[in-house]
N, C-alpha and C positions, 0 to 999 in steps of 0.2 A: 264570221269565221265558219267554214266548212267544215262540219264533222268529217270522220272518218273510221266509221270499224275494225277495231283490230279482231283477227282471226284468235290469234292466241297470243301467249303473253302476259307477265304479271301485271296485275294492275296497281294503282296508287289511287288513293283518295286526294281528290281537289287539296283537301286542306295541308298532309300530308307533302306530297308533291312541290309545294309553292314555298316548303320551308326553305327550300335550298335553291329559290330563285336566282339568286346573284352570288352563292357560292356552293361547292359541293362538298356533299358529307368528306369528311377525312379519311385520306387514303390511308393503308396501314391496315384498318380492319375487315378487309374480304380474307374468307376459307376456303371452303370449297367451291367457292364461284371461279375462282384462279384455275388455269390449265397449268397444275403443276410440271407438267411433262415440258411447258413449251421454255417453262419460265429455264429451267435447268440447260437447255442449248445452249450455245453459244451462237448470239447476233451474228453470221458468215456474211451473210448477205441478204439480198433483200425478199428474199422468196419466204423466210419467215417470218418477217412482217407482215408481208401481202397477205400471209395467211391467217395473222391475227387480226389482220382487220378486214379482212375479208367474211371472217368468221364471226365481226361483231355485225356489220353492214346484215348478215344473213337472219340475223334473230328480228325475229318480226314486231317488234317494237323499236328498230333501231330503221329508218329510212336508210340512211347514208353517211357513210365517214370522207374527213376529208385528212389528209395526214400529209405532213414533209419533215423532212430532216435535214441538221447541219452538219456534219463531223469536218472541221476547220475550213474549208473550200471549198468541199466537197457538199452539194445541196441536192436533197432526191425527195420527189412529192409523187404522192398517190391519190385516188380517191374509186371510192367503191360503194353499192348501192344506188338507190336513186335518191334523187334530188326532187321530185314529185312524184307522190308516191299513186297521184290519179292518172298522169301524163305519162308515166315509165320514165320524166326524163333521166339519162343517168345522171348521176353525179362526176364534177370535172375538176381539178386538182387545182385547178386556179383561182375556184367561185369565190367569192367575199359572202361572209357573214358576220352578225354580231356579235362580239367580243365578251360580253358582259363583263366579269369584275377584272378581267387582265388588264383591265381600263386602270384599275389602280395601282397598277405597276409602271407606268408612264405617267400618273400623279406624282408615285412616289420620286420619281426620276427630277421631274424639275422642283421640287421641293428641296431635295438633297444637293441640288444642281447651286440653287438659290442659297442651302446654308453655307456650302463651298466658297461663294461668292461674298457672301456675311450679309447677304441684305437681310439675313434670317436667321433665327438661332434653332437647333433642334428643342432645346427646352426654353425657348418661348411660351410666354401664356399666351392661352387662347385670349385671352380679354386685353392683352398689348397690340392685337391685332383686328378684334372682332368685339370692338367694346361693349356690354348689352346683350349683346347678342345669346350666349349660353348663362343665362343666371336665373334661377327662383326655382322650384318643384325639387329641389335638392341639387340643384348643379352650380359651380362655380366657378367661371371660364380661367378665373385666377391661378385654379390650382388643377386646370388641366393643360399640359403640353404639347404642342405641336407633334413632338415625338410620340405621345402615346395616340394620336387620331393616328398617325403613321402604323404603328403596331397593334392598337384595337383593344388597346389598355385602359381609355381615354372613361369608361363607364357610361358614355353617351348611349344610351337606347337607338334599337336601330328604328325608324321612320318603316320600315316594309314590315309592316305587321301583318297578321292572317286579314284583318277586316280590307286592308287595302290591295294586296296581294288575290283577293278574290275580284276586287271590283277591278283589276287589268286587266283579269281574264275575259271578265262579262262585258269590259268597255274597252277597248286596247287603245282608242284614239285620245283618248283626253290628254288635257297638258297640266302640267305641274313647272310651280318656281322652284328654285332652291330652296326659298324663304317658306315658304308651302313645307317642303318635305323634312326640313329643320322644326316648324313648329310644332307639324304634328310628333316629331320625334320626342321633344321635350313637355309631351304631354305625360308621358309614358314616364318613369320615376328612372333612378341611375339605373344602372343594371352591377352585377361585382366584376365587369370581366368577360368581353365575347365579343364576336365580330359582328358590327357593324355598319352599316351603309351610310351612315350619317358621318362617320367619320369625315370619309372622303368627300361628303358634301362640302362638310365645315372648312376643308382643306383648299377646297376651291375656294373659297371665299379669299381665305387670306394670301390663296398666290394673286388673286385679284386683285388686291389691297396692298400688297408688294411690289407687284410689280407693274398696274394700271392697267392690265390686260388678264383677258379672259383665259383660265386654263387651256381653252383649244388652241386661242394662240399663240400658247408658250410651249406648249408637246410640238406643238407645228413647229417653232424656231429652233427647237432646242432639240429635238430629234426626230418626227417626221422629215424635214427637210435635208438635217445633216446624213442620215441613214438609207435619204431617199428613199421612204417608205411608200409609193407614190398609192398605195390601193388602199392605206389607213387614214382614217377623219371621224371624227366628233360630225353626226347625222343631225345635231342639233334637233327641232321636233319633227322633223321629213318620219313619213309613215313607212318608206320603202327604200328597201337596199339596192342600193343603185348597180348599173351594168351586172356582168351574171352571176349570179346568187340560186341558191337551191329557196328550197321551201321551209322554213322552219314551224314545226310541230308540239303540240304540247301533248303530253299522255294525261287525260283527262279521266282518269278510272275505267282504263282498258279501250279505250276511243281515244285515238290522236285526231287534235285540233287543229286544223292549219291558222297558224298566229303568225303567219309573218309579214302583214303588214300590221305596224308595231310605232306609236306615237314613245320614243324611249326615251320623254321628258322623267320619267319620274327614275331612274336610273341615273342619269344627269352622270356627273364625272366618279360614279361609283360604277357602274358599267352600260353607258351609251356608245363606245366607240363600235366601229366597222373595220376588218383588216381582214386579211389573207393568212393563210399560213406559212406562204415565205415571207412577207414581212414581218409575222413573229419572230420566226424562227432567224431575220437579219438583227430583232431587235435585242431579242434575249440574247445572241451569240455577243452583242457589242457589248448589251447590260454586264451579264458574267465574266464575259472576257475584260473587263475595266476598260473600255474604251468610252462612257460614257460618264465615269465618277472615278474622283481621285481616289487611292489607294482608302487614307482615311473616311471619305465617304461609302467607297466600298463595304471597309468594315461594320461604318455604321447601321449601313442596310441590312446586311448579314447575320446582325445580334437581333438573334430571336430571344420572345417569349411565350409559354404556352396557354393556349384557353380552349374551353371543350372541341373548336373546332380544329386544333391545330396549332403547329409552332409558326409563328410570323414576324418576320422581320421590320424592314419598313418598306411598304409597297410590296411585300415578297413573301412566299410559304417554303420552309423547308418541310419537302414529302419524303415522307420514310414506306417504301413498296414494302410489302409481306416478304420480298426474300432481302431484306436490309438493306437493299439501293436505297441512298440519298440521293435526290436531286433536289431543286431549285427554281422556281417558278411562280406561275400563280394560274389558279382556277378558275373557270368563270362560264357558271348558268346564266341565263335570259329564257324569258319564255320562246322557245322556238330551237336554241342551242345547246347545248353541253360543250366546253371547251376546256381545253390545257394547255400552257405553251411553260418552256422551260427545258433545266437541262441542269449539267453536271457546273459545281460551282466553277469552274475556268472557263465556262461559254465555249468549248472546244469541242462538245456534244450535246445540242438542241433537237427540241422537237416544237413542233403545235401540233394539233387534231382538233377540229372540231365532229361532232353528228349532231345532224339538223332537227333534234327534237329534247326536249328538256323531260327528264322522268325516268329510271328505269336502266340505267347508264351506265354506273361505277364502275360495277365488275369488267365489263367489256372495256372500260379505259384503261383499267386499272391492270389488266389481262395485253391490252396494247404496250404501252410504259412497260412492263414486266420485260417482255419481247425486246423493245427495244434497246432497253437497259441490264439486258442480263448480264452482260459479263460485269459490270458496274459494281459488284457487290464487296459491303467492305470485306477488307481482311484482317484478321486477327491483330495485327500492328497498326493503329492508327496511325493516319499522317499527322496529329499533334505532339501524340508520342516521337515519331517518325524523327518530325523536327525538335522539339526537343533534345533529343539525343544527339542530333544532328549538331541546332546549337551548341551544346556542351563543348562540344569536339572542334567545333569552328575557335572559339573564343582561347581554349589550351592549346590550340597552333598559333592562333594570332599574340598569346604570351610567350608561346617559344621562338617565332619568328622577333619578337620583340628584344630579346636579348642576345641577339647578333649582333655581333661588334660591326660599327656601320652604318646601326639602325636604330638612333634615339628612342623614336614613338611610334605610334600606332595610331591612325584612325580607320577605322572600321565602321562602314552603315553600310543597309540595303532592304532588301522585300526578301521573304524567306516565303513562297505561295501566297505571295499576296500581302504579307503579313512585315510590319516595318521593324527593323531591330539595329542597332549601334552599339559597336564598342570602342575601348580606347586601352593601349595598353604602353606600357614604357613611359619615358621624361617626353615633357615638353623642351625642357632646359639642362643641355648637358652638366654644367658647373650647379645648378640651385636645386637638380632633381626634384622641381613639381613635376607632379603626374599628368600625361596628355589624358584631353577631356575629350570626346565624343561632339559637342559640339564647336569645338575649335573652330573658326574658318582658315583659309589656307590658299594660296597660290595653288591653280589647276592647270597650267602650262597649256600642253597642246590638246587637252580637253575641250579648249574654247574651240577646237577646228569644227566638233559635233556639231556645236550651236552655230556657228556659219554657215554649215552646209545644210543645217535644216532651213535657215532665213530662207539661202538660197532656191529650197527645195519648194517652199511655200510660194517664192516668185513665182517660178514655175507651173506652180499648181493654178495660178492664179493669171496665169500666160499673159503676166508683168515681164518676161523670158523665157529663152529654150535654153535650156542645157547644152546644146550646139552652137548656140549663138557664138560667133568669135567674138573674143575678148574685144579686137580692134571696132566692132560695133558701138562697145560700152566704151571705150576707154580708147576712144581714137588717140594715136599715135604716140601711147603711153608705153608700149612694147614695140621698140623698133631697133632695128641697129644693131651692133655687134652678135650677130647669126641668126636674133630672133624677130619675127615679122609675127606681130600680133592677130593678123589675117587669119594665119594656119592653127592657131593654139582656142583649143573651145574653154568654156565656161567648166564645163563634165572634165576638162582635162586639168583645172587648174584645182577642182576639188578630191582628183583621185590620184594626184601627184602621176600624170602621167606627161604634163604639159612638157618638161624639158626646160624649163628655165630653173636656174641655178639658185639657192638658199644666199639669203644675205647674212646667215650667221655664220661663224668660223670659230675655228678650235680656242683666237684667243677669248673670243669671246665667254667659251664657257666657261677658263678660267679667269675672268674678270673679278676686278676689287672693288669698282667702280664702273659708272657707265655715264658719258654724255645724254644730253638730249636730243632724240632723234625725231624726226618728223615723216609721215608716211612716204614722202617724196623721196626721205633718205634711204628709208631702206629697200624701196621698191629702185633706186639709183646703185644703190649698194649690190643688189640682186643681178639687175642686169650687167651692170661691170665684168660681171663673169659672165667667157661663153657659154652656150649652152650644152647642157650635159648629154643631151641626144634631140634628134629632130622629135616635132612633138608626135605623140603616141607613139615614139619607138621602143620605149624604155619606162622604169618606171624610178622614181627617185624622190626622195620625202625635201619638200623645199617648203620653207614658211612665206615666201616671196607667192607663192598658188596663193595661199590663203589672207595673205594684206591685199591681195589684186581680185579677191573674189570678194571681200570689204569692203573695196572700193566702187564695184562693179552694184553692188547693193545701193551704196549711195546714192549713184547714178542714175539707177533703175527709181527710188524711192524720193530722191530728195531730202534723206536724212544719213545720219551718220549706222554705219552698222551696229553699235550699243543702245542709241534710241529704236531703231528698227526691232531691237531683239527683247529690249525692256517691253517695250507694248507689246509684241508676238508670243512670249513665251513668258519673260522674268514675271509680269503681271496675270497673267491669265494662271500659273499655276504657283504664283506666291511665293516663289523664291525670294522671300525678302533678305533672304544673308548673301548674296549674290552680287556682285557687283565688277567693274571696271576700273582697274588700278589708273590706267593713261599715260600720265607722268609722276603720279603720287609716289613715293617710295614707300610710306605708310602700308598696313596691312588691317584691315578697321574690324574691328570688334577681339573678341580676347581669342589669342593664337600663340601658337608656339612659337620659338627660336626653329627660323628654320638654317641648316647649315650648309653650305656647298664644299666640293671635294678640291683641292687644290691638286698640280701633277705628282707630290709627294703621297698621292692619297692622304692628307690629312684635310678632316672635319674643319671649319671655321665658321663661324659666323658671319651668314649672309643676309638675313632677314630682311634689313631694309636699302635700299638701292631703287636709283633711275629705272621702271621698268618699259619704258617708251618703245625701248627695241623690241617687246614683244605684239605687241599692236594686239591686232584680230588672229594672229596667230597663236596668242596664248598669253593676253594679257587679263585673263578672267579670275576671280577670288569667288570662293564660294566656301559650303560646307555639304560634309557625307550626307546630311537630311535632303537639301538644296540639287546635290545632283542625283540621289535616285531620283529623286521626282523627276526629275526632267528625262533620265533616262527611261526611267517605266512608262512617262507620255509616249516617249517618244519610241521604244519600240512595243509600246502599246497598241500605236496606231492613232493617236489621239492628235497630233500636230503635225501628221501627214494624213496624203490619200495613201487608199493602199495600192497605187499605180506609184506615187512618189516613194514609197518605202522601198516597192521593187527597184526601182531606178539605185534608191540609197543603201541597198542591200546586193547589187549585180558589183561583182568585184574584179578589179585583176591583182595579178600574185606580185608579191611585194615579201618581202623578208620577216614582217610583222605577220605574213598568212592574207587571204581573201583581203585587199584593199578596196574597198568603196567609197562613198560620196561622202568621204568625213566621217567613215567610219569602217572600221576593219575585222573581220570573223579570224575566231581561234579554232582551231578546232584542237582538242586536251586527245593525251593518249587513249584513250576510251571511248572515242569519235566523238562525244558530245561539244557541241559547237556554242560558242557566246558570240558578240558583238558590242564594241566599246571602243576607245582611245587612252591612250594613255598620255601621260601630260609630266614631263621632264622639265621643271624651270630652277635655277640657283634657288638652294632652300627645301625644296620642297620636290617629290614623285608620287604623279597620282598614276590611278588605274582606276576606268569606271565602265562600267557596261552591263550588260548580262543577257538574256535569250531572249530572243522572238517571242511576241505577246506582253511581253514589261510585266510578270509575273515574279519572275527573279532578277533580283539585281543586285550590283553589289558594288562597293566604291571604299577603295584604299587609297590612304594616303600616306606617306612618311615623310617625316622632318629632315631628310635629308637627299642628296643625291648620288648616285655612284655606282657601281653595280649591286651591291649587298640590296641597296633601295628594290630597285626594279625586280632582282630572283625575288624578292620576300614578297615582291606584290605580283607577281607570274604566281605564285606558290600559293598565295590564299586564294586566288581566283583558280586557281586547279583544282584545291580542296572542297570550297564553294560547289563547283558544279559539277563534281566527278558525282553528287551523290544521287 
């Protein structure tokens, strides 16, 4: 390692310096190191950025910053200084370096990924997983949790002690086991409470043990790949940061060290990884934005606790700046880097930054962050409060809307910021007046069209099919004859009701008492019987006949029926275990209400149970308000599409319902703000389920009945809902 004289500059003692190897001091407490003047702007645009980090690149202990930013689509990177501080080379806005501890915020990721899945409980003991391995000098792997190595609660001593932290500087190349940096850890007595590097060791171990594979290759499957993060990788013991890379420096007691060829075994999955700061900055936007952890696992990441270093969640730091901005993230020194990547809790404003020398650094981060987050700061009214008040108000409409003559009961669920919440209001049973429950399940009508056109949408992604494809491709000369040629009519036209072939349902239908058994032949036979209501793509017109033929088209393409295709695709991957497919059953399975239908006298009766064969793939679905947020926050999360397939299922024509798209249709409320969802009209039973862009908010009603009183009361909670 090459020395290098600094000119001026504070300096730091060896011992000092190396304390905050693999994480940095806690933001929050800089003074007048902050350019109070810069913090008070408003972020306009990027010329005061440039300035703050142009202004840190310039301080002569500082080589080079690399910086980018996410605000939703919108991605913009910088870099400034040099990258050699012998060579002049500049610094380039693409370079890779090392990550150090943000490395365990993609531990924490498949960890959380894994309890989602149940191969793993958060409060697992250590010693159900890692037998032996943490016991004798005071530790007891029994009575520590997986959740606390996750949070840094765990008491495990950290292994990067002064004596070893000295000998990386003097040796950089040696190699270390896990089993190595575990033991020397547990030489060292509990500790009460503080962050840790052995954590994330231990953590390895037991995704190893879970799942038969090495932590690299489960960040690798499980989000480098999905994220295509293509410039991020576990370096394993390689000395050298591969393709172009700056130089990283260490401040050595007013001498920066060039350290960056770097053996980063003893780091291991507490901070060896390599990445860019657009692949941060793609990674935190998905992490925050929930596109990589269900709602519930969300939350569980997010529950912090505090230790001298900071609040921490699991894999994650909530940072509080000197002027009150909260964001969300995680820190991370190595000898050679300073780094931050993170952003506001919705992943809807990210950053990373790294400067290529470790020492000396805070303020100038901490002075960046400021800048870029200044308008960010809270305000007087919290959003817990916010919502609170919010719910109050939500739940005394959903009791007023409840006692409409018309309208039995009430279900109510959804995400309020993330956040899951259910209610229930009115009878289940008009004549016995029990109270409808929150967890009822229920006939979801033509709700089942979302989950079709997502199948659909995933062929596609997976170019099992095009969207153009004609129907007569899949379903040779299943649409022929009396005006319609299957030729002309596409796939995209039979999921956005623009295709022109005529609905097999009819008026007596809805007032039925009873219903034969039907078979998909019949009522795709039933459909075509009638001409067609306009040539295709002339017109637009809501036909259930689209949606049994784009069912069947699934089949087709897959070899199975579309209920298995959608069990493995969706029902199973996000747990909807109260979800199911009626068929021909008349039954409605697990505990639910009377549901009623409207006879032409307007009068309620009991419709409950009935042949429900005629509704097929068009809305033969049963579920509950828990069961489809989920599905709907995956899915306009972005979690069960690409985000080219959500454009496709989000580009609309007009239709009487508002924006019609791929199985799913935008409102837009007096107030302009916009949702997206379906609504689901079957004997018995009107849902309404949807909510905004990001799967942040959602919301899903139901009522026990049908008829108009049903449908205004469920327009009217979803007004209320998102007017706020």
């Amino acid at each position: 390692m090459k020395p290098f004289p600094m000119q001026k500059g504070a300096s730091l003692t060896l011992s000092a310096l190396l304390i905050g190897t693999l994480i940095l001091p806690t933001y929050g407490c800089a003074e007048a190191s902050v350019d109070q003047a810069i913090t008070q702007q408003q972020n306009t645009d990027h010329a005061k950025i440039k300035e703050a980090i142009d202004k840190a690149a310039a301080s002569e202990n500082i080589p080079g910053v690399l910086f980018a930013v996410k605000k939703g689509n919108d991605f913009w990177s910088y870099a400034s200084g040099e990258a050699n501080i012998e060579s002049k080379k500049p610094m380039e806005a693409d370079f890779s370096f090392r990550i150090g501890s943000i490395t365990k915020s993609f531990v924490g990721v498949v960890t959380l990924q894994l309890a989602e899945e149940k191969k793993l409980s958060l409060d697992d003991s250590l010693e159900k997983w890692l037998p032996g391995v943490v016991q004798g000098n005071g530790y007891d792997g029994n009575k520590i949790t997986i959740r606390q190595l996750l949070n840094h609660s765990s008491g495990v001593a950290d292994y990067l002690d002064d004596e070893l932290k000295e000998s990386i500087i003097q040796n950089s190349t040696q190699t270390f086991t896990a089993e190595q940096l575990i033991s020397r850890a547990l030489k060292h007595t509990p500790t009460t409470g503080g962050y840790s590097n052995t954590n994330t060791v231990l953590m390895k171990l037991v995704i190893q043990k879970v799942t038969g594979e090495t932590v690299a290759e489960q960040i690798k499957k499980r989000v480098i790949e999905p994220l295509q993060l293509t410039e991020t990788f576990f370096p394993a013991k390689s000395q050298s940061i591969p393709k172009n890379s700056p130089n990283g420096y260490f401040n050595n007691a007013g001498t920066l060290m060039d350290i960056t060829d770097l053996n980063p075994s003893f780091a291991d999955a507490a901070g060896a990884m390599i990445s860019t700061t657009k692949d941060l900055t793609t990674f935190f936007s998905a992490l925050l934005g929930g596109k990589l952890l269900t709602p519930e696992m969300q939350k569980e990441m997010l529950t912090t606790v505090s230790n001298p270093h900071g609040k921490f969640g699991l894999g994650i730091q909530e940072v509080t700046l000197p002027n009150g901005t909260t964001i969300w993230g995680h820190q991370g020194g190595i000898p050679g880097f300073t780094n931050f990547a993170g952003g506001t809790k919705d992943g809807e404003h990210v950053i990373a930054m790294s400067i290529n020398a470790l020492g000396d650094t805070v303020s100038h981060m901490e002075n960046i962050q400021m800048t870029e987050f200044s308008g960010q700061a809270k305000q007087p009214s919290t959003p817990d409060q916010a919502a609170q008040k919010h719910g109050k108000e939500m739940k005394d409409f959903i009791d007023q809307k409840a006692k409409v003559e018309g309208v039995p009961g009430i279900i109510a669920a959804g995400l309020r910021d993330g956040e899951y919440w259910s209610y229930a209001a009115g009878v289940a049973n008009l004549d016995h007046k029990n109270p409808m429950e929150p967890d009822f399940t229920f006939r979801i009508g033509s709700v089942t069209k979302a989950f079709v056109a997502t199948l659909v949408l995933q062929l596609a992604q997976e170019e099992k099919l095009n969207l153009d494809d004609s129907v007569e491709k899949w379903l040779p000369g299943v649409v022929k004859g009396n005006g319609y040629d299957g030729n002309k009519i596409t796939i995209r036209q039979l999921l956005n009701q623009t295709s022109g072939i005529a609905s097999y349902t009819s008026t007596d239908m809805r007032y039925a008492t009873s219903f034969p058994q039907y078979t998909v032949d019949d009522l795709v036979r039933m459909g075509l019987a009638k001409p067609p209501v306009f040539q295709p793509g002339a017109g637009w017109d809501y036909s259930n006949t689209n949606t049994v033929l784009a069912g069947l088209v699934i089949q087709k393409v897959t070899g199975e029926t579309y209920d298995v295709q959608m069990k493995k695709r969706i029902l199973d991957p996000l747990q909807m275990t109260d979800t199911s497919f009626s068929g021909s059953n008349p039954k409605i399975p697990g505990q639910h209400a009377t549901g009623y239908n409207m006879n032409q006298a307007g009068k309620l009766y009991d419709f409950t149970e009935y042949n429900p064969s005629w509704a097929n793939a068009a809305g033969e679905m049963i579920s509950t308000g828990k069961d489809l947020t989920a599905f709907f926050s995956a899915l306009l999360g972005g979690k069960l599409l690409s985000d080219e397939m959500m454009k496709q299922m989000t580009t609309g024509v007009e239709s009487p319902f508002g924006k019609y798209g791929l199985g799913l249709y935008e409102v837009t409320l007096p107030n302009g703000k916009t949702y997206w969802g379906h609504g689901g009209g079957i004997h018995g039973f009107e849902t309404l389920a949807g909510g905004t862009l990001g799967g942040k908010d959602i919301l899903v009603t139901n009522i026990n009945a049908v008829g108009p009183e049903p449908v205004i009361a469920n327009q009217a909670m979803f007004e209320k809902e998102f007017s706020r």
